[in-house]
C-alpha angles and dihedrals in degrees: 000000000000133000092291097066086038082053091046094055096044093050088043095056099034085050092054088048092047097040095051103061091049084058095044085052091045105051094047090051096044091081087055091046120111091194100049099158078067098050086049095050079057100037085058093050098055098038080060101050083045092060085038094067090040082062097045094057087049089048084054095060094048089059094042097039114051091190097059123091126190122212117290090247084052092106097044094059099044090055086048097050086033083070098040088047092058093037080050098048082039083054099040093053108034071067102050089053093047089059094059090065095055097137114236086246090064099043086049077044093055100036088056087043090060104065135231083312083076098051101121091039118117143191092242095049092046088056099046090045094050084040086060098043089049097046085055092042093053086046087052094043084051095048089045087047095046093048090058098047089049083048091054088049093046098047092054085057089058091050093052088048100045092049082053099054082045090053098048088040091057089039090049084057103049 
């Protein structure tokens, strides 16, 4: 099919690995967070992403399998966790840049805040730790992103697919 299904199916299964153990963390830590209507708008984003790329490997096998036929609300909720899955790679990574601009007061804040575990603990460590977070978490926010645009594509091509099996079907019977 080209680089852009291979694409596709390398973002799809790398999402759902790396998506899962988001989930996995967040929901062992949901029982320790003081703003949990936050954790579970999260919780619901990524739960949805999660089910985005499910799909997408079912969406996959449509397209490889000829034979094969989702369920007929397949389409509606693609399109639906096809928008949970871009308002959660906006949100992600409206995160990951925000946390480039932490001014040096708050991370010395945060580092005496921490007690004598965080001895050895500087500034400068801090910002080159949450530089690296936010670098990964914008390049999960843009594979998450990516995949659902290549779904949307993709989806566009089963359609297409399926209208002109319809159409040779109805034009088998006349």
């Amino acid at each position: 099919m080209g680089f852009s299904f291979g694409l596709f199916r390398f973002l799809t299964f790398g999402n759902l690995f790396i998506l899962g153990i988001f989930l996995v963390i967040m929901l062992m830590s949901l029982a320790f967070t003081p703003a949990l209507s936050m954790a579970l708008v999260y919780l619901v984003l990524m739960g949805g992403s999660f089910y985005h790329n499910i799909l997408s490997s079912q969406l996959q096998r449509a397209l490889l399998e000829p034979g094969y036929t989702p369920k007929p609300s397949f389409a509606q909720r693609m399109n639906v966790t096809q928008l949970v899955g871009f308002i959660y790679a906006a949100l992600v990574l409206v995160n990951a840049l925000f946390s480039r601009f932490v001014p040096e007061e708050d991370l010395t804040k945060a580092i005496e805040m921490s007690g004598p575990q965080a001895a050895e603990l500087t500034p400068e460590l801090l910002r080159n730790v949450m530089t690296t977070v936010s670098v990964l978490l914008g390049l999960h926010a843009l594979a998450v992103a990516v995949n659902c645009s290549l779904s949307r594509k993709y989806m566009r091509e089963w359609r297409n697919r399926q209208q002109k099996k319809e159409n040779d079907l109805f034009q088998d019977e006349m």
